[in-house]
N, C-alpha and C positions, 0 to 999 in steps of 0.2 A: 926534585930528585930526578934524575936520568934516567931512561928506563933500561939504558946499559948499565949502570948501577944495579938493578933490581935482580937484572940475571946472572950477573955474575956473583954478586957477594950478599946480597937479599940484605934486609935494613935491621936495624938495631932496635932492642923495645925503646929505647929513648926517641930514635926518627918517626918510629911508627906512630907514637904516644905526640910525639910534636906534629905531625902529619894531620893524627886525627882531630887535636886542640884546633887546627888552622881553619877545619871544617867545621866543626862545632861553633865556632865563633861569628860563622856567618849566619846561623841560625839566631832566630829571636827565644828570647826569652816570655815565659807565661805572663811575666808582668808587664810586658809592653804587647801583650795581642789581646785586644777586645771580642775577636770572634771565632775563637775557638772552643769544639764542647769538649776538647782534654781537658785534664785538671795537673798538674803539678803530683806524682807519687807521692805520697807520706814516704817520709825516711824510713819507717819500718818495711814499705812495701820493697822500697829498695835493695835492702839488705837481705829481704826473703829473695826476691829476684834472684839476688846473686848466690845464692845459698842453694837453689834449687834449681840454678842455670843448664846442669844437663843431665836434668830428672826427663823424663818422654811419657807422656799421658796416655799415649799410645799401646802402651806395654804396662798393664797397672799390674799385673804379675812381677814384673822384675822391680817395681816402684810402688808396692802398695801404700807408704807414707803417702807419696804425693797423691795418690789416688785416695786416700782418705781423706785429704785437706780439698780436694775436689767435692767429693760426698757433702763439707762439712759446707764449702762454702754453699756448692748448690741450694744448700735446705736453707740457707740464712737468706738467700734470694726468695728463696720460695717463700719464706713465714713473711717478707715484709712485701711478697706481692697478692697475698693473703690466699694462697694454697698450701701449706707445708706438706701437704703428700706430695707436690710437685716431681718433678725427676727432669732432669738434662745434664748440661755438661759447659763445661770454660770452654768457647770459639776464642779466635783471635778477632773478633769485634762483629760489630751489628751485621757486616754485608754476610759473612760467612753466616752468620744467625739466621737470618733471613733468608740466607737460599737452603739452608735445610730444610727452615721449619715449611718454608713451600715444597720444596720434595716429599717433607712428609705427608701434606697435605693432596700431592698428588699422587701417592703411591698406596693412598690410605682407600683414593676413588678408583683405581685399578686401569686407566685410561691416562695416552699420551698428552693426545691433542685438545686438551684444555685450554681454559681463560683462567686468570683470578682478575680479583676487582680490584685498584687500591685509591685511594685520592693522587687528583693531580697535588698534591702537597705532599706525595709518596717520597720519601729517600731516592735517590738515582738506583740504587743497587738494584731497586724491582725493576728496573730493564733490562738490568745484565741478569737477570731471571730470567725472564722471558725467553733471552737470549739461550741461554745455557740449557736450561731444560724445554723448548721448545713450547713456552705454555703465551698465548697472547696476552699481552697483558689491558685491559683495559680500564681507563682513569674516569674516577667519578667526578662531579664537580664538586667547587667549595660552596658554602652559605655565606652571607654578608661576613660572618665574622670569621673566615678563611678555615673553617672545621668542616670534612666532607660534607657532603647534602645527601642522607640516606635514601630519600627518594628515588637521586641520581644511580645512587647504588642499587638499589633495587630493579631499576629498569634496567642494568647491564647484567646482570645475573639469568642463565639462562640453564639450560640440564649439561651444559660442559663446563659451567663453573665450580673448580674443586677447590677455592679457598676466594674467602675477602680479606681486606686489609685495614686497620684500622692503626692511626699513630697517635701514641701520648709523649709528647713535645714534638713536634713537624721540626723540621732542620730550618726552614727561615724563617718561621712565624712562632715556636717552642707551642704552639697552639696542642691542645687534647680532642683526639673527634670523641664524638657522643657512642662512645664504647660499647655501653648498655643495651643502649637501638639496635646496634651493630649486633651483638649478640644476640638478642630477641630473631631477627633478620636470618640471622644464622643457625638458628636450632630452626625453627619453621624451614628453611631452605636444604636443610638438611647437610649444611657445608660447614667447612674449617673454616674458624675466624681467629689469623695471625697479628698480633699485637706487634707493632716496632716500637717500643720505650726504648732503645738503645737512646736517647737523649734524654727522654722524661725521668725512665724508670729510678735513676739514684737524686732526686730531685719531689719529685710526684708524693713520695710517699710520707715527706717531713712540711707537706703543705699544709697550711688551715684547706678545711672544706671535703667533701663527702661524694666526692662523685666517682664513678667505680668504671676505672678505667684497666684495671688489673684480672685478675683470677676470681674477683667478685663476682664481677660481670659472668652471670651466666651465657655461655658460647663461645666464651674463649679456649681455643685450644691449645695456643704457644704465644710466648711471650719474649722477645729481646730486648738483653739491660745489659748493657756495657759499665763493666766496674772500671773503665778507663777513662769513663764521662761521669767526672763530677763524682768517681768513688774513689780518688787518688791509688789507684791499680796502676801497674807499671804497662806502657805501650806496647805489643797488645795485649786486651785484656777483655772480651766478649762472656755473654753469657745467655745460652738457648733454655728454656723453660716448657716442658711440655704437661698440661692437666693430664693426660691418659699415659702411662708407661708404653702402650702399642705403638704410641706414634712414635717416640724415641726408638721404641724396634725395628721400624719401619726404616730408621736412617743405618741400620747393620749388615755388615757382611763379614762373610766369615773370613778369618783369616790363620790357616795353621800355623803360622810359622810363628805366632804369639804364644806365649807362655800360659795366657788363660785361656781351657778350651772354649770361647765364647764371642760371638760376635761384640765387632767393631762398631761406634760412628763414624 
């Protein structure tokens, strides 16, 4: 198509619709890529998609429906990460998850110029953390079996540390660190301890075996699970989990020109 075309007479839904097939086709499909952690939507997620395409979460006043379906999922996250008083809200995927739940962690210690800890088997996004909210970030080591070395962690913890980090599925090893520890570590240190399961979390919970990598874990105080990894949720589809409601407070401001008089995240 010409881009003298475009301006004078704009395209037809049939050119647009063959335009955008031409694009689509050079993308892969789920069943020829091995290493992605999307899943394929369920047909019903689909159809909700489209059903609900220009609903705004933003505005749960003018959309209390979609904000009750919010509410509903949240709690179904929360009961299968074994808090159901939990509280948060749908991100558009783990990186957004992740840099809240560190804002909240740093807005919780009342100081700019922070550290958090995370393993070098961290997601990329705790860089552009770092980046974003000015906080250092500093990487623990792995153990033989590529799951942080809590000890490591421990020695990098100092009085400007306002959050650790700990992951249940790592992005190239799907590996769990020892959460528990982590936590234990983290109530004694008197700091936030932020969970990234955006890979684990819709996976972790339908495993055999007992180890408590979730809301169990005493010290955890946020948790990200991507219902778009491995919960067939349409692209994006995040999810932030906070144990204390303060900290979810903590990511609000106010906004008047919204229809509920009440802070935002």
């Amino acid at each position: 198509i010409e881009e003298s075309d475009l301006r004078d007479r704009g395209l037809s839904e049939e050119e647009v619709m063959r335009g955008l097939s031409k694009m689509r086709a050079k993308d892969l499909n789920y069943d020829r890529i091995l290493s992605s952690m999307c899943t394929p939507p369920h047909p019903i997620a689909l159809k909700a998609h489209r059903k609900f395409q220009e609903t705004n979460l933003g505005d749960p006043g003018l959309f209390p429906g979609s904000a009750e379906l919010e509410r509903q999922a949240v709690g179904m996250m929360a009961e299968m990460l074994g808090h159901p008083q939990a509280c948060g809200y749908l991100s558009t995927g783990g990186t957004e998850s992740n840099i809240q739940a560190i804002r909240a962690a740093r807005n919780a210690h009342g100081f700019r110029d922070g550290n958090i800890v995370v393993p070098k088997s961290a997601h990329f996004s705790f860089d552009k953390i770092g980046d974003l909210l000015c906080l250092e970030i500093r990487k623990a080591d792995l153990d033989d079996d590529l799951k942080v070395d809590v000890g490591s962690v421990e020695d990098l913890i100092d009085e400007n540390t306002v959050s650790m980090v700990g992951i249940a599925g790592t992005t190239e090893f799907g590996q769990v660190d020892p959460v528990d520890r982590l936590g234990r570590l983290a109530l004694d240190s008197g700091i936030h301890l932020h969970v990234d399961a955006a890979f684990g979390g819709f996976v972790l919970p339908f495993l055999e075996g007992d180890w408590k990598w979730d809301f169990r874990a005493e010290g955890v105080t946020s948790i990200t699970i991507d219902p778009h990894k491995m919960g067939m949720a349409t692209i994006p589809g995040g999810g932030l989990l906070f144990r204390h409601p303060e900290d979810l407070d903590r990511l609000a401001a106010y906004a008047p020109y919204l229809t509920m008089a009440r802070p935002t995240a």
